[in-house]
N, C-alpha and C positions, 0 to 999 in steps of 0.2 A: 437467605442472605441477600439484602440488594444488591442490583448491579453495580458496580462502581466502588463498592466499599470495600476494604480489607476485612478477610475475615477474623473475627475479633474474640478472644479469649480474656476473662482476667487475669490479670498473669501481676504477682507481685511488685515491678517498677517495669512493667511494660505488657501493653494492651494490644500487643500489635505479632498475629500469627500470619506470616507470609505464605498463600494460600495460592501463588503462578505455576510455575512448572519450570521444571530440570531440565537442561539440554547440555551435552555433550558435544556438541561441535569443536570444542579446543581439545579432546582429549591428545591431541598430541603433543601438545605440552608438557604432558607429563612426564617429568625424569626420575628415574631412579629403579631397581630393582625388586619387585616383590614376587616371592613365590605362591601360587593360588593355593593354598590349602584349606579348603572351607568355607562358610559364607563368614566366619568372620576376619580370616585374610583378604579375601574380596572388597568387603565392607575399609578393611584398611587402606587397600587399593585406590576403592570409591572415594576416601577418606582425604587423599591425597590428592589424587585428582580436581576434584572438586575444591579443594583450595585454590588450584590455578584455576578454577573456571568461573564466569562468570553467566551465568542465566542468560540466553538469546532475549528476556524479554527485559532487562536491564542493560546497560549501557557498558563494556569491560573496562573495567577500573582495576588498574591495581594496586592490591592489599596494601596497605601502609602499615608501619607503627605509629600508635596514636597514644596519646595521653588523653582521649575525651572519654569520658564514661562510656562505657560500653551499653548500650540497651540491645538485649537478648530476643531475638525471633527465632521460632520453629517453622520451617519449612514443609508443609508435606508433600513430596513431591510425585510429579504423577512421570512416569518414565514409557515408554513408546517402545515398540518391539526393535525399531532400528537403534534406540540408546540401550534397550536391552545385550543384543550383539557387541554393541562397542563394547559394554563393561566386561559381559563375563563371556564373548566369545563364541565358538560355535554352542557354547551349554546354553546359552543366552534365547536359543531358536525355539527351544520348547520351553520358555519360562513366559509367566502370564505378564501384561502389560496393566500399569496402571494410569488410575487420572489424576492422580492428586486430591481425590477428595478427602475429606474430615470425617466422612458415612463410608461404611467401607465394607466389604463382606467378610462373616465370618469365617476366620481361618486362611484367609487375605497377606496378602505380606504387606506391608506398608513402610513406604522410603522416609526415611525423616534427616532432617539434613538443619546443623545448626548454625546459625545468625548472627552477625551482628551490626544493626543498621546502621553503626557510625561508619561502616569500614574498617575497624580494628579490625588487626591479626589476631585470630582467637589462637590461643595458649594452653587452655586445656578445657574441655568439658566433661558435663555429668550427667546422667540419663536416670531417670527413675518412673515409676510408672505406676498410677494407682488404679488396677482393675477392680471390675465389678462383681456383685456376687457369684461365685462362681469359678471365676477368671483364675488364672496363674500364666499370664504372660508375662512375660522379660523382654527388655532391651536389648536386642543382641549383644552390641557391644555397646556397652554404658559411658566409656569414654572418649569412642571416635564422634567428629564432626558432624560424619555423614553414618546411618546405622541404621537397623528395621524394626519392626516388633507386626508378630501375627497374632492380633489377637484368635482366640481361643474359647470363644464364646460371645452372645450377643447383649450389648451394653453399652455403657460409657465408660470409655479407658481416658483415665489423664495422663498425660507425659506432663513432664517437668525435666527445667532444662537448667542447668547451670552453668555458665562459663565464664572465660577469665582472660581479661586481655591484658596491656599493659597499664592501661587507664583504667582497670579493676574489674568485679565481677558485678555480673547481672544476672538476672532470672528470669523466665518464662514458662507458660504450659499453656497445653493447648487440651482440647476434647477431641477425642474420635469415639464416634459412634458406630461400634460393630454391629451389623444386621443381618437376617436374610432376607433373599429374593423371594418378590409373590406376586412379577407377573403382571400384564397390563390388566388382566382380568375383561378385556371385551371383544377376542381375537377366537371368532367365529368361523365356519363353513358356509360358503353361499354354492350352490349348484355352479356357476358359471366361474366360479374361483378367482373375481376378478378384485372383489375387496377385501378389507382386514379386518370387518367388525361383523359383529351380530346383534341381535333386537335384545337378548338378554343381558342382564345386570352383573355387572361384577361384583363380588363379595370382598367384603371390610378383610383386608387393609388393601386389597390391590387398586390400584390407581385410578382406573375407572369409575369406580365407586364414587370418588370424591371429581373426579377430575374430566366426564363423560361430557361434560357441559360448562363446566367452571370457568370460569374466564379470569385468572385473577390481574389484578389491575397493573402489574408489570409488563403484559405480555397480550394483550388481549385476544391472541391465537392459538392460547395454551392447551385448549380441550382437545382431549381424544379422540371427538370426531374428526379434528380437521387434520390431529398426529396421523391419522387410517390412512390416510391418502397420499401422505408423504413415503419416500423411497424410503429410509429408514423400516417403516412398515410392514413395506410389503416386498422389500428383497429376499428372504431367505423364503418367504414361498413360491414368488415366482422362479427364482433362480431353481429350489429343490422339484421346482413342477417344470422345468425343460423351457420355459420363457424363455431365461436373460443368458443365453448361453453356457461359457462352464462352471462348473462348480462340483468341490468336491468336501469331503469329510473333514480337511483340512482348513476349511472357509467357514467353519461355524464359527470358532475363535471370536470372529470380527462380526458377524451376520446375527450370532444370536443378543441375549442378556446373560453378563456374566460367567460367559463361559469359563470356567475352570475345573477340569477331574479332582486336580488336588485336593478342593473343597469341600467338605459339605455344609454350604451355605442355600441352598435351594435356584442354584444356578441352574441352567440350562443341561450342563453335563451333568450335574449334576441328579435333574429329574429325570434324563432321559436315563441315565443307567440303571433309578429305581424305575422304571416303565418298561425298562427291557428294550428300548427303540435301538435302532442302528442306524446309518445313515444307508441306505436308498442305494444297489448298486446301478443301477439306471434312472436317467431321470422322467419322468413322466409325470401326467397333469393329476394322477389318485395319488403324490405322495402324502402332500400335507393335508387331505383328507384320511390319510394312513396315520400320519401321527397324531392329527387331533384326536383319531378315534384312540392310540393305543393308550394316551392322556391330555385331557384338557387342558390340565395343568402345564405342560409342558408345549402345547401352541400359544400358552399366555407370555414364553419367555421365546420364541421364534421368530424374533426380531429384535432389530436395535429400538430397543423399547423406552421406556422412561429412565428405567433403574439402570440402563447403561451410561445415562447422562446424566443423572443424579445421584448413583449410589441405589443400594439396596432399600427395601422401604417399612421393611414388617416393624421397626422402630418409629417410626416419622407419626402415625394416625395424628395429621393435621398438626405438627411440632416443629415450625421450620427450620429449625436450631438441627434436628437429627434428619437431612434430606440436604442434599448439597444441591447446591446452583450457581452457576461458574462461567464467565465466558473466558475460564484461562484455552490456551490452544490444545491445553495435554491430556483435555477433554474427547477432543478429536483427534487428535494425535496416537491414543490407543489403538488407532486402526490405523488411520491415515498416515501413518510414519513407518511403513511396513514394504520396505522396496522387497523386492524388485513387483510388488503385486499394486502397491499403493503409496508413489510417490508423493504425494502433494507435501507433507508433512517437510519432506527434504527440502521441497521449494518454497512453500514457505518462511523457511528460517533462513532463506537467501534472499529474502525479500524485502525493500522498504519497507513494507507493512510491519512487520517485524524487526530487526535489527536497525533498519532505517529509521523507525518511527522512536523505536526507545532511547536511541544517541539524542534527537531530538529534546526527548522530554527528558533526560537526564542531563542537556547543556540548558535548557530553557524552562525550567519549573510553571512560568505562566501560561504555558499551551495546554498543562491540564487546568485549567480554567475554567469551569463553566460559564459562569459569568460575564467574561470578556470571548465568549461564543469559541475561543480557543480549541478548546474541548472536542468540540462535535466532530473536526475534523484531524485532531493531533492526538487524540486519547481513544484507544479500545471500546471503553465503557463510554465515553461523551456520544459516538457515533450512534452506539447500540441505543441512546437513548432518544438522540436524535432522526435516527432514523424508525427507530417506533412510534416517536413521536409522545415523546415522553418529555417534560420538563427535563431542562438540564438542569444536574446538580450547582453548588458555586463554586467545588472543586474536584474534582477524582484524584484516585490513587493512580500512577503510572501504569499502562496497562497499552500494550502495543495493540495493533487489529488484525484482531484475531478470525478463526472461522466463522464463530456464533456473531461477531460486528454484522456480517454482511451476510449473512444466512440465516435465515429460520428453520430451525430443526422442526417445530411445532405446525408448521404450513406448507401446502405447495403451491400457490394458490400461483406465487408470481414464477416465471421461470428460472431454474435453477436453485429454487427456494429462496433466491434472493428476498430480504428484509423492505426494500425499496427501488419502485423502477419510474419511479416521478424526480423532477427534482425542478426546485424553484425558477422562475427565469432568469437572465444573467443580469447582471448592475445598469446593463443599459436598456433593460426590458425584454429585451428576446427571449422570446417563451420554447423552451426545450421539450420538440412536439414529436421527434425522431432519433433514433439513436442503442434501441434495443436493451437489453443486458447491460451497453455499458454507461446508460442512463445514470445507474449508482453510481460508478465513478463522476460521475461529473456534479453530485451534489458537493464533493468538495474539490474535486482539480479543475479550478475557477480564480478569476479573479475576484477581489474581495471589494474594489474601486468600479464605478464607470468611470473611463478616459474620459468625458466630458466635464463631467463633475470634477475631477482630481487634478483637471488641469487649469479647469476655471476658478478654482477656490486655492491655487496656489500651493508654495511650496510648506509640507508638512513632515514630519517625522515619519517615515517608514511610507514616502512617497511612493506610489506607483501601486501596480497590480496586486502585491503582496505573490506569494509562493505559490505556483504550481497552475496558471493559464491556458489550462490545455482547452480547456473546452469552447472559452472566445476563440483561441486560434482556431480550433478546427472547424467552428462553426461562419469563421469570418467576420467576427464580430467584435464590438466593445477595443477595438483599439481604438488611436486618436488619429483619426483623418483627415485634418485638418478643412472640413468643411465638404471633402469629397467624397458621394455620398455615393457615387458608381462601383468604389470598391466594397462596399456592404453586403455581408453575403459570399462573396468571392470563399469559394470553397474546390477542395481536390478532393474529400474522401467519405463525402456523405453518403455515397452509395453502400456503404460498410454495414448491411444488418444491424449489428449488434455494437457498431463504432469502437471504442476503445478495447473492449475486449474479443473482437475480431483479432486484430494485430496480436493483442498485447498479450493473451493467452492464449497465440497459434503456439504449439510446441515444435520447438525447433527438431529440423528433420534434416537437417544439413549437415550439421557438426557434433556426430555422437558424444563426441569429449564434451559437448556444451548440455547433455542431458542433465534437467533438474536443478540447470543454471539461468538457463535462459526460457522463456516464453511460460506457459500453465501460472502455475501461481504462483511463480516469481515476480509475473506483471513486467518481466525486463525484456528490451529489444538488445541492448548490447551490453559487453560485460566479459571478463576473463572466461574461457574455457578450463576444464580441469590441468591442463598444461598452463595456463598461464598468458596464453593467445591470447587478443580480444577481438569478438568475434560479434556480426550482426547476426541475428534473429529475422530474416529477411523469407522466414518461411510463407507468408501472407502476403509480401506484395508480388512475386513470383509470376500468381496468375492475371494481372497485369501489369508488371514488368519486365517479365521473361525471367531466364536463370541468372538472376544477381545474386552476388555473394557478401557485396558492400551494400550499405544506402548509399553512399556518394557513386554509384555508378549510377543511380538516377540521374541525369544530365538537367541540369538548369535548363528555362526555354531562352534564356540569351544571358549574355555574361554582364549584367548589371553592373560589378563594379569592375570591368576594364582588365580582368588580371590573366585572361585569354593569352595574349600577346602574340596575338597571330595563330595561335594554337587553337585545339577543340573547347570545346563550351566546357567551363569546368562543373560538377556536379551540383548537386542542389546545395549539400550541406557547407561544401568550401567556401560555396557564393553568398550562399548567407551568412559564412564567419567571415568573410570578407567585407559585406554590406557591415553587419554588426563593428569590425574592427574601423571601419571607415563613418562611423555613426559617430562612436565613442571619443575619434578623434576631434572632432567640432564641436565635443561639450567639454564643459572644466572634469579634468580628471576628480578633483573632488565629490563630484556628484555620481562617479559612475561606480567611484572605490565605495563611497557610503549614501546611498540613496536613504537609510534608515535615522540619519542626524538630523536633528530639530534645527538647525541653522545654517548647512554649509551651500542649499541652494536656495536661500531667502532673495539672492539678486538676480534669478535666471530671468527672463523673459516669455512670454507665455507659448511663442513658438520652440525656444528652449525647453521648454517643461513639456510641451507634447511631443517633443521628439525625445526627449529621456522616457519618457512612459512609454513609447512605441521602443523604443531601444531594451527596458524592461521587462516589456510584455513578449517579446521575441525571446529574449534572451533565457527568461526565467521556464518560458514555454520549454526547453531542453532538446527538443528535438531538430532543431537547425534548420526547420522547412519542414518536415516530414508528414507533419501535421497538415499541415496546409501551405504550400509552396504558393498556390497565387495570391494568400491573402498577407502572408508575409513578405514576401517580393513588393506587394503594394504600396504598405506598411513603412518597410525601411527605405524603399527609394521616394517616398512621398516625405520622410523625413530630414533624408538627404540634401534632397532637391531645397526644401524650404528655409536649410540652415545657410545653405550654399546660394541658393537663389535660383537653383535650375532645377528640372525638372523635365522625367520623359512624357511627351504626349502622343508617341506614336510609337510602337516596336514595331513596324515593317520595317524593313531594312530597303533604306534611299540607293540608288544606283549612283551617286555621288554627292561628294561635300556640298552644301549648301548653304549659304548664311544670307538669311531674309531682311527685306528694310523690316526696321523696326516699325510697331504701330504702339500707340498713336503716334504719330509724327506730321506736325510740332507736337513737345509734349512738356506737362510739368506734373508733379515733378519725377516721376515714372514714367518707364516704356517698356515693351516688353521687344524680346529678340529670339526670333526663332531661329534655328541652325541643325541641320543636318549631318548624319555620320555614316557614313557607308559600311563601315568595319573598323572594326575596335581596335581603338587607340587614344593617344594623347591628345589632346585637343584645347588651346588657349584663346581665352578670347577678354579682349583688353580694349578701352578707351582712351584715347588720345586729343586733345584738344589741338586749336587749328593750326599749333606751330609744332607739331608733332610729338607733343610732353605729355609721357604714359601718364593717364589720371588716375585711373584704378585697373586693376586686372579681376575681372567677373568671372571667370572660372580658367584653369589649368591642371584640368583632371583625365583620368581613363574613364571613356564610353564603348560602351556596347555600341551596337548598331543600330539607328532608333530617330527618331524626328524628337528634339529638345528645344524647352524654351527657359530663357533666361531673362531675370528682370533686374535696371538699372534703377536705381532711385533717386538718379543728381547727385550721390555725392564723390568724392574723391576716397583714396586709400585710407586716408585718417578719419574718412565718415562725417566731413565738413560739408554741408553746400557749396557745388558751383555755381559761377557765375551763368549767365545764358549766353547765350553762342552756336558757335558751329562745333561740332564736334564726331569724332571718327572713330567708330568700333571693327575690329580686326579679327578676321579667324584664322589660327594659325596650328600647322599639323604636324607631328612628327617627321612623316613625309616630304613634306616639301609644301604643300599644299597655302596656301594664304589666298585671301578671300577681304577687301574691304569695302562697308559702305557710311554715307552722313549720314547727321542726324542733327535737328536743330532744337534747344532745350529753349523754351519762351516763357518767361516768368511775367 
C-alpha cells in the first residue's frame, strides 16, 4: 500500500477502509453501567465507549444526527497494551497487543470498529464474514459497533459491514489476510556476536530472500542489510547476551516477532515452545548462540523483525495487497504504549504532533495539500515523503506525525534513526550547518517568508512568517532589521548539541505529576500537570541557570519596556510580552487581529510592515524570548524605536540624565537627539517654538536604562512642515528632573 493512501477495499457504495488506529484517551467518558461477562459484554462495553470516542488521530467531533447518506468504513484497529488495560482491566495485562493491520496472524484476534464518514449516529449494524477454504470464523458479535473476529486459519477473510443511520444505510468490506510467521531468514552467528546477519541465503518466503538487497523505490533503505544494524535487530540478542542491561522472560512480548503462546501461527512463542527453548536464567554472551543452535528457525524471529511491522508473511510471495505497510502510530505503539516500561506512546498522543496536528487538518483540509507544499510539513504521510525525498503527492489522506514520519525503522545510519538531519537553508539564505538531532525539526519550524522580501513586496494575504519561527529566532536570523545588520546572528543557545531537542525532549525531572506530559516526546516545555497545575519543563536550562522552576525566573538583561518601576529587572518572558504588547499598540489593530486578509493592511507603510513581521515573527515564535532572548530583544525594540522614532544605542547604564545638542545643527529637514537615562522610568521629551508653543511631543514613554536617540523630522503634531526658526526641545522626568536645549531648523 503507498504511503499516504487510504487503505482501499471494494466495498459496494464505498471504497474507503479506515486503516489509523484506536486510542482510548476519553475512556472516561463513558457512562452507564455494564457487567463484564465475556468477551462479548466486553465488546459491548468497547461498543459503547467508542461511540464517545473519537481517534487521537482525528480531530473530536461530536456525533450528530444527520440526514446525509451514510458511507460505511471498517476500521481495523490496532490497540496498544496500555489501551488493552483501559478496556478490560487488570485481564488486559496478559492479553496480546495489536497494530491494525489487514495481514494479521493466524488465530490473532482482530479489533474491527464500524464507520461512518459523514459523522452520522450509526443506529444499528451488521457483521458477516466470508472465510476461506477451510475457515469457520465468526464475528463475535455481529451487531455491535465495535467487535473481533480470529480467524482460524490462513487466507483471505472478508467482512462485510452494514449499517444504518438516520440518513439510511450503507455498506462496506474490507480484506484481511490471515498468515503465518517465517522469519527474517538472514539472522546468523558471528564469533564476536556483534552483528545480525550471516553470509547465507534465506529460503522462499522469508524476507531476506527477496528483500537482502532490494531497494524498492519507496524507501530506498529497505534491505536487510542495512535493517541488521538498526536497534530493532539486534536488541533481544544483545539484551539476552548481558549487553544492554536487564531483561527478562517477560520482554520477549515486545523484543521478538509475533510474540503470542495463544497462537500457532509460527510466532516466536510459538517456535520456541516447538524447540523446547526457555528463556536463559542468567544472562550471558553463549545465550543467543544457545538458541540459534537449539533452532535456526527460531533466531529468524529474535528480533523486532519485518513481520512485526508488517504483519506476517508466508501469504505475501511478492503480493503487496497480503503484507501490510503503515506509518499509522499503532504500528509502534504495540510496544511503545506499554507504561510503566515504555512510555513514549502516552507521550505522544499528548503531543502536537498528534492531537495538535489532526485539529489542524481537520479545521483546514488545504494543509493536506501536496501541492501547495502544505503537506510536508502539516500531514504524517507529506513529511514521510518529504523527508525521504520522495515527490509529493497533490493530496494525502489526514494522517498526524507519527513515529515512522521521522524515524526509519529500515536504517541506522543517522542518529537515533532519524529519517533526516539536513535541512534546507532558511528564506534569507542562511545555511543550517549546526544543530544536531534537532536539525529535523527545523526542516519545518521555520519561517515560510524572508523578512526582506515580504516586506519589500508589500502587504499580501497571510503576510508575515506563516506558523512556527523557531529556527530564524533561534538562529538570529531572517527577521526584519531594518537595515541593521549588527544584530545578525545575535544568538543565546547555539551551544545546545542537538538544539531543539536538547530542551524540548529533556524529560522533566522536577514535577512527577508532570510525567509523560511534559518533555520526551511530547516535545512540550509547558503545559498542565496531571492535577491541572501548569508547570515549565525547565529540566535543561538548570545547568546554566541554576534551580529555576519558572522560565520567567530567567531575568531580562535590562527592562526594555520601562514596567520595572523602581523594582527588579522583570523576567525574559514578561518583558518580551510587554515589548510585544507595546508593538501592537503602534499598529492598526486590524492588522494585528488578521494578518491573513488580502486587504486590511494595503495602506501600512513599509516601516509599518517590517515591524508587523518582527511583531509576527516574535510572536508566532511561542516562546517569549526563550529561544533567543538577545535576538528577540533586538528585534522588538528596533521595531519600537522606528515606529516611535527612538531608539536604544547604548545599554550601559549613564550616571545621570543627559540630553545632547542635537546634530546636525542647523538642520533640514531632520535631526537627530540623543538623551540619556540613569534608571528606568518615565521620560518626555517635546519641541517648542520660540514663544513657547508645544509643536510636537517626540516621545513620552518608560525606559530602561540606556543612552537613546531620537529623531525629529520638522514637522508639528499634525505631521505639517514647520516654518524655519529657533526652536527648543525639552527633557522632562517623572522625578523632577528637566533638561533644555536650541536648535535651529534652516530651510
Amino acid at each position: 500500500m503507498p504511503h499516504g493512501k487510504k487503505c482501499t477495499e471494494e466495498t459496494s457504495d464505498n471504497k474507503e477502509t479506515f486503516c489509523h488506529r484506536f486510542d482510548v484517551k476519553n475512556l472516561h467518558k463513558c457512562k452507564g453501567e455494564v457487567t463484564m461477562i465475556g468477551i462479548k459484554t466486553v465488546l459491548l462495553l468497547m461498543s459503547i465507549t467508542l461511540c464517545l470516542t473519537q481517534s487521537a488521530s482525528s480531530k473530536t467531533v461530536p456525533r450528530r444526527v444527520s440526514s446525509t447518506t451514510p458511507k460505511a468504513g471498517i476500521q481495523i484497529v490496532g490497540v496498544s497494551p496500555y489501551q488493552l488495560v483501559q478496556l478490560y482491566g487488570s485481564a488486559g495485562s496478559s492479553m496480546y497487543p495489536t497494530s491494525g493491520f489487514s495481514t494479521v496472524g493466524e488465530k490473532t484476534t482482530v479489533f474491527l470498529r464500524a464507520m461512518d464518514s459523514t459523522g452520522g449516529t450509526i443506529q444499528s449494524v451488521s457483521w458477516s464474514v466470508v472465510d476461506p477454504n477451510g475457515g469457520h470464523a465468526l464475528i463475535d458479535s455481529a451487531s455491535a459497533p465495535f467487535t473481533t473476529i480470529t480467524p482460524d486459519t490462513t487466507g483471505e477473510y472478508t467482512i462485510n459491514l452494514q449499517l444504518t443511520t438516520a440518513g439510511g444505510s450503507s455498506q462496506s468490506s474490507a480484506t484481511i489476510t490471515s498468515a503465518n510467521y517465517v522469519g527474517v531468514g538472514s539472522v546468523g552467528i558471528f564469533t564476536n556476536d556483534t552483528m545480525a546477519t550471516d553470509n547465507h541465503y534465506a529460503k522462499f518466503p522469508q524476507c531476506a530472500y527477496c528483500h537482502e538487497f532490494l531497494t524498492p523505490a519507496t524507501d530506498p533503505t529497505a534491505g536487510v542489510q542495512k535493517w541488521a544494524l538498526t536497534v530493532h535487530a539486534n536488541t533481544f540478542r544483545n539484551r539476552i547476551n548481558g549487553t544492554m542491561g536487564y531483561f527478562a522472560g517477560l520482554c520477549e512480548k515486545c523484543h521478538t516477532t509475533g510474540y503470542n503462546p495463544q497462537a500457532e501461527n509460527g510466532n516466536f512463542a510459538n517456535v520456541a515452545s516447538q524447540a523446547g527453548w526457555t528463556f536463559p536464567t542468567s544472562l550471558v554472551d553463549t545465550n543467543f548462540a544457545h538458541l540459534y543452535n537449539s533452532s535456526s528457525q527460531l533466531a529468524q524471529l529474535a528480533s523486532v523483525g519485518c513481520e512485526s511491522c508488517h504483519g506476517p508473511g508466508d501469504q505475501h510471495a511478492g503480493d503487496p495487497s497480503k503484507i501490510s505497510v503503515s506509518l499509522s502510530a499503532s504500528v509502534c505503539m504495540r510496544c511503545h504504549d506499554s507504561p510503566p516500561y515504555y512510555n513514549i506512546g502516552r507521550m505522544w498522543v499528548s503531543s502536537p504532533h498528534d492531537s495538535g496536528m489532526s485539529a489542524i487538518q481537520a479545521e483546514e483540509a488545504t494543509v493536506n495539500s501536496g501541492s501547495a507544499t502544505c503537506a510536508k510539513c502539516h500531514n504524517g504521510s507529506g513529511f514521510f515523503d518529504f523527508a525521504s525525498n520522495n515527490d509529493l503527492q497533490s493530496s494525502y489522506d489526514p494522517m498526524p506525525l507519527t513515529c515512522a514520519g521521522c524515524h526509519n525503522p529500515h536504517d541506522a545510519s543517522n542518529p537515533y534513526q532519524l529519517r533526516k538531519v539536513t535541512a534546507d537553508s532558511l528564506k534569507n539564505g542562511f545555511g543550517i550547518t549546526e544543530g544536531g538531532a534537532g536539525v529535523l525539526c527545523m526542516n519545518c519550524h521555520r519561517s515560510r517568508a524572508s523578512a526582506n522580501i515580504a516586506v519589500s513586496s508589500g502587504w499580501v494575504a497571510f503576510f508575515g512568517p506563516h506558523e512556527g519561527p523557531q529556527t530564524d529566532i533561534f538562529f538570529g536570523e531572517n527577521g526584519y532589521q531594518f537595515g541593521d545588520s549588527s544584530i545578525t546572528g545575535l544568538n543565546t543557545h547555539t551551544q545546545l548539541t542537538d538544539a531543539c531537542v536538547t530542551c524540548h525532549m529533556a524529560s522533566d525531572t522536577l514535577d512527577p505529576k508532570a510525567t509523560n506530559l511534559l518533555g520526551g516526546h511530547t516535545w512540550k516545555m509547558s503545559g498542565p500537570d496531571s492535577v491541572g497545575n501548569q508547570v515549565d519543563n525547565t529540566t535543561a536550562c538548570q545547568s546554566c541557570h541554576g534551580p529555576i522552576t519558572d522560565f520567567d525566573q530567567i531575568p531580562a538583561p535590562y527592562d526594555y519596556a520601562g514596567i520595572a518601576d523602581g523594582g527588579p529587572i522583570p523576567g525574559v518572558q514578561t518583558e518580551v510580552q510587554a515589548l510585544l504588547n507595546k508593538l501592537a499598540s503602534l499598529l492598526p489593530d486590524s492588522v494585528i487581529s488578521n494578518p491573513n486578509s488580502a486587504t486590511v493592511g494595503k495602506g501600512l507603510t513599509r516601516r509599518q510592515l517590517g515591524a508587523l513581521y518582527d511583531y509576527l515573527l516574535v510572536s508566532k515564535d511561542g516562546s517569549l524570548g526563550i529561544h533567543n532572548a538577545k535576538y528577540t530583544f533586538a528585534l522588538l525594540t528596533g521595531a519600537i524605536g522606528t515606529l516611535t522614532g527612538v531608539k536604544q544605542i547604548n545599554e550601559q547604564v549613564p550616571h545621570s540624565y543627559v540630553l545632547e545638542q542635537n546634530y546636525p545643527n542647523p538642520f533640514n529637514p531632520t535631526t537627530m537627539i540623543d538623551f540619556s537615562v540613569p534608571r528606568a522610568g518615565m521620560v518626555n521629551i517635546s519641541i517648542y517654538n520660540s514663544v513657547g508653543q508645544l509643536v510636537k511631543v517626540l516621545t513620552n514613554d518608560n525606559y530602561s536604562p540606556g543612552k537613546y536617540q531620537v529623531l525629529w523630522d520638522g514637522t508639528n503634531g499634525g505631521g505639517n512642515p514647520v516654518a524655519s526658526g529657533v526652536y527648543f526641545y525639552r527633557l522632562v522626568t517623572r522625578d523632577g528632573n528637566m533638561q533644555v536645549k536650541k536648535m535651529i531648523l534652516l530651510k
